[in-house]
C-alpha positions in Angstrom: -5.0 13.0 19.3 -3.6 9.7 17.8 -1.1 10.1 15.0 -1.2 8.4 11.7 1.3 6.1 12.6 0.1 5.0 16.3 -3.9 4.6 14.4 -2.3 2.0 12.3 -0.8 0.2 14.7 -3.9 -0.1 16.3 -5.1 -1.5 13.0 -2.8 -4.0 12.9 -3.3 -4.9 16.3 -6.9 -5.5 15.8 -7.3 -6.6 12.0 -3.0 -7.6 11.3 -2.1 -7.0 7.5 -0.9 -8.6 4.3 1.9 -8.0 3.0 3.0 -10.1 -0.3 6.6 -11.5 -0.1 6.9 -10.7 -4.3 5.8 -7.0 -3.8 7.9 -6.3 -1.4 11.2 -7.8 -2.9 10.4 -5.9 -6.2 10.3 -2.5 -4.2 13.6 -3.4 -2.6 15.5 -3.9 -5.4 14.2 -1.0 -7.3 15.2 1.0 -4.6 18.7 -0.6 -3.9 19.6 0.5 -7.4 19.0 4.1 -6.8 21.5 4.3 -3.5 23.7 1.4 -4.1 26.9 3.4 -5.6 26.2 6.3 -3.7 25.0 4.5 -0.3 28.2 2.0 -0.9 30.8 4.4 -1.1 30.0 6.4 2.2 29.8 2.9 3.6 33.2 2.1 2.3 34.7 6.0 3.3 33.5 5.6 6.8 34.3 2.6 7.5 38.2 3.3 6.5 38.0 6.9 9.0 36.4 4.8 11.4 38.9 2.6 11.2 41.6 4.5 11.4 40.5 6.5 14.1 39.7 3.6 16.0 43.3 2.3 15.4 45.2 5.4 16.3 42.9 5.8 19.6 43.9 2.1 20.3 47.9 2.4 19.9 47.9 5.4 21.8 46.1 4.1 24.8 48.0 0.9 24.5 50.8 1.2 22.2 51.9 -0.5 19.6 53.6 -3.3 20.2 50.9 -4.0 22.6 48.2 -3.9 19.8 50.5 -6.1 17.3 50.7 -9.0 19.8 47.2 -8.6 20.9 45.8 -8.9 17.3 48.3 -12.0 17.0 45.9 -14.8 15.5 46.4 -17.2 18.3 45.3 -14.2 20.7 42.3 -13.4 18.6 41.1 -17.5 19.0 37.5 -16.8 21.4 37.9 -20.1 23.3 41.6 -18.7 24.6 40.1 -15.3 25.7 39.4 -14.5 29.5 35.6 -13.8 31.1 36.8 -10.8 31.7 38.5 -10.1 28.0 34.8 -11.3 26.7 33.2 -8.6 28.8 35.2 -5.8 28.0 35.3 -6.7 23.9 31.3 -7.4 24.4 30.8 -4.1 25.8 32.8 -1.9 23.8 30.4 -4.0 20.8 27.4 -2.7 22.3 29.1 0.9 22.8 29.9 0.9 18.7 26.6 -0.5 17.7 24.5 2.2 19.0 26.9 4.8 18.0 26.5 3.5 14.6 22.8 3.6 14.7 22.2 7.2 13.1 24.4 5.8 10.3 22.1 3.0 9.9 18.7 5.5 9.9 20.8 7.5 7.2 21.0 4.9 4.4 17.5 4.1 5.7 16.4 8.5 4.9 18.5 7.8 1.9 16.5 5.1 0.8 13.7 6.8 1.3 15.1 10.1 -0.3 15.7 8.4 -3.7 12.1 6.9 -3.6 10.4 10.3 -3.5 13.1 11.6 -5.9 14.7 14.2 -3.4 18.0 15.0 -3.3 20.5 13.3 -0.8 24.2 13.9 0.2 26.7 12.9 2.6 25.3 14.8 5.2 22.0 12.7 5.0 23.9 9.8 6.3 24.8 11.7 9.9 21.3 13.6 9.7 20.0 11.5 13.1 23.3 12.5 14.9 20.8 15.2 16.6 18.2 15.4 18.8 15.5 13.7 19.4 16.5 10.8 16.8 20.0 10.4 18.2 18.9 9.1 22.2 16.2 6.9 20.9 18.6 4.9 18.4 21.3 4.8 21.1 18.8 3.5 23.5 16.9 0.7 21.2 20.3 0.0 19.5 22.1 -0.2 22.8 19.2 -2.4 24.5 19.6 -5.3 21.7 22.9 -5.1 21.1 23.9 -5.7 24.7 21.1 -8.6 25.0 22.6 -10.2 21.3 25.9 -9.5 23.2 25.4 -11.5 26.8 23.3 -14.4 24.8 26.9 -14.6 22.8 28.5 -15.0 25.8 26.3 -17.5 27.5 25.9 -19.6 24.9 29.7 -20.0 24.0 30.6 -20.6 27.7 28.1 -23.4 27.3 29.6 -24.0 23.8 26.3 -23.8 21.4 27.3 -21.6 19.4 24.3 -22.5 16.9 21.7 -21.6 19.4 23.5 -17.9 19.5 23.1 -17.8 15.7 19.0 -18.4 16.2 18.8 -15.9 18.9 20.9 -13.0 16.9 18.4 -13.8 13.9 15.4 -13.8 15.9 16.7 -10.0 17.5 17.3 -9.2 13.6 13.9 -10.0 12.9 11.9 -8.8 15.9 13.5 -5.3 16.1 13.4 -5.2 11.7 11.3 -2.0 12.4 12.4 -0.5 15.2 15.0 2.0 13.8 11.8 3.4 10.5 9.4 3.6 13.4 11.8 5.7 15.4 13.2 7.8 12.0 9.9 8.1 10.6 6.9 7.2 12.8 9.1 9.6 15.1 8.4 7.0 18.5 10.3 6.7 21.2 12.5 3.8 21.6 10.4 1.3 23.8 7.4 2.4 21.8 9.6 1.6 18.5 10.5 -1.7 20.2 7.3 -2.8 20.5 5.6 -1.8 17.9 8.2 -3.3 16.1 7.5 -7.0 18.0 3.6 -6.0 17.3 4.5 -5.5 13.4 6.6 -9.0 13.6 4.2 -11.0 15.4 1.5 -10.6 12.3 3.8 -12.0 9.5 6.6 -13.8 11.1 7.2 -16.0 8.4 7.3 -13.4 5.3 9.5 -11.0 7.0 11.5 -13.8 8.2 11.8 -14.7 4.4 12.4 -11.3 3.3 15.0 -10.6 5.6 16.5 -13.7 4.9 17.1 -13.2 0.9 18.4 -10.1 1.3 21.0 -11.0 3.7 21.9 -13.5 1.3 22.1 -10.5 -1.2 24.2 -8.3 1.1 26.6 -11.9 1.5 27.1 -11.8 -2.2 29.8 -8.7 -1.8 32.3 -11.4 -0.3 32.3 -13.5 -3.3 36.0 -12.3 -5.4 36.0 -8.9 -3.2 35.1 -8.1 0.2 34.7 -4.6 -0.7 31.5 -5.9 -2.3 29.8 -6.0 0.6 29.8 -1.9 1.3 28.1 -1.5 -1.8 25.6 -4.6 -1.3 25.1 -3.8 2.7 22.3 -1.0 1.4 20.2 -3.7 0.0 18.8 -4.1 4.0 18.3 -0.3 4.5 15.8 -0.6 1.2 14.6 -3.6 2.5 13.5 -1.6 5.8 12.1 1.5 4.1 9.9 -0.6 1.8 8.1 -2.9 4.5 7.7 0.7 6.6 6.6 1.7 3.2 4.3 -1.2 2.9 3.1 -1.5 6.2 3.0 1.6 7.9 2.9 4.1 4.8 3.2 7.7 4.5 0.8 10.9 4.6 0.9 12.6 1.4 1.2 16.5 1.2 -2.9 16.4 0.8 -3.5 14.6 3.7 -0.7 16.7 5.8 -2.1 20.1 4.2 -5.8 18.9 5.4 -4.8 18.3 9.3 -3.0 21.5 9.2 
């Protein structure tokens, strides 16, 4: 028997949807202000241990003085880097991105968390660190962050680095609802892929407009502090719950106590 979530994706197969741009938007930002602080400062936290950790793996690998001139500014120019250097810096990008992934799903289970007024901690940030969430983010994540990756490459050995910039917003687009579809429609990762193009392909323009705003939004945390942007970042994890929310929905508790 079909699930809720794969019948309405037949739906929107067959009849597509609306979805109004206004709507939306409202539902994001009243979310955002329920897991901003919260949501921010885990951001901020994490990214300091990862950090460090990252560092003190680095230095002992390499050593120090081998890490200093490395991040040297003149080293860190891309057009002075070796194919191979590219490669290697491309890869270990991939590696990090779909490592990351459970994080992003957590903000995501936050965001839904505060909407249905349940609690949420620290430990519902690294709640998709398990199986089976954990393979099918790694896989998805992994998948576009190595084809964002090698389009990077390409097109700044050709030197169009504006046509990369296209690209990496098209993947943002087409895979907006790939990591909700996996966290919550509970699909594996090609299924979540292409449901998420299916879900795309419907309302190009308005999710293309929403996702567009509220990477504006999260831009904002540069202006007079950098450290802005950890706590504006979970403006795109609301963003994501609420067109799953919109689109896809949920099953109450009646219609859940009914099929069981």
């Amino acid at each position: 028997m079909k699930t809720n979530v794969q019948n309405r994706l037949e739906q929107i197969r067959k009849n597509g949807y609306e979805l109004d741009f206004s709507k939306v938007f409202e539902h994001t930002f009243e979310n955002y202000k329920k897991i901003a602080l919260y949501g921010g400062l885990i951001i901020f936290v994490g990214v300091i241990l990862f950090s460090i950790i990252t560092f003190a793996t680095l230095i002992g690998i390499f050593g120090a003085p081998a890490i200093t001139e490395y991040l040297k500014p003149e080293n860190l120019n891309l057009e002075n880097l070796s194919l191979n250097t590219l490669l290697i810096i491309s890869g270990i990008s991939v590696l990090i991105s779909a490592l990351l992934s459970p994080l992003i799903a957590g903000l995501i289970k936050m965001a839904y968390c505060a909407e249905n007024d349940e609690e949420f901690h620290v430990s519902t940030m690294f709640g998709f660190y398990k199986a089976p969430f954990f393979l099918e983010l790694f896989i998805a994540t992994f998948l576009f962050s190595l084809l964002n990756n090698a389009i990077g490459i390409v097109t700044m050995y050709f030197k169009i680095p504006f046509l990369s910039s296209v690209i990496s917003i098209l993947i943002a687009l087409l895979t907006i609802m790939m990591i909700p579809l996996i966290i919550f429609g509970k699909l594996k990762a090609l299924e979540a892929i292409n449901a998420s193009f299916l879900i795309v392909s419907k309302q190009p323009w308005v999710l293309l407009g929403l996702l567009v705003v509220c990477s504006i939004g999260v831009l904002v945390g540069f202006i007079g502090c950098c450290v802005g942007i950890f706590f504006t970042y979970p403006v795109l994890s609301s963003l994501y719950y609420a067109i799953y929310s919109e689109i896809i929905g949920f099953e109450t508790e009646t219609e859940l106590q009914e099929k069981s």
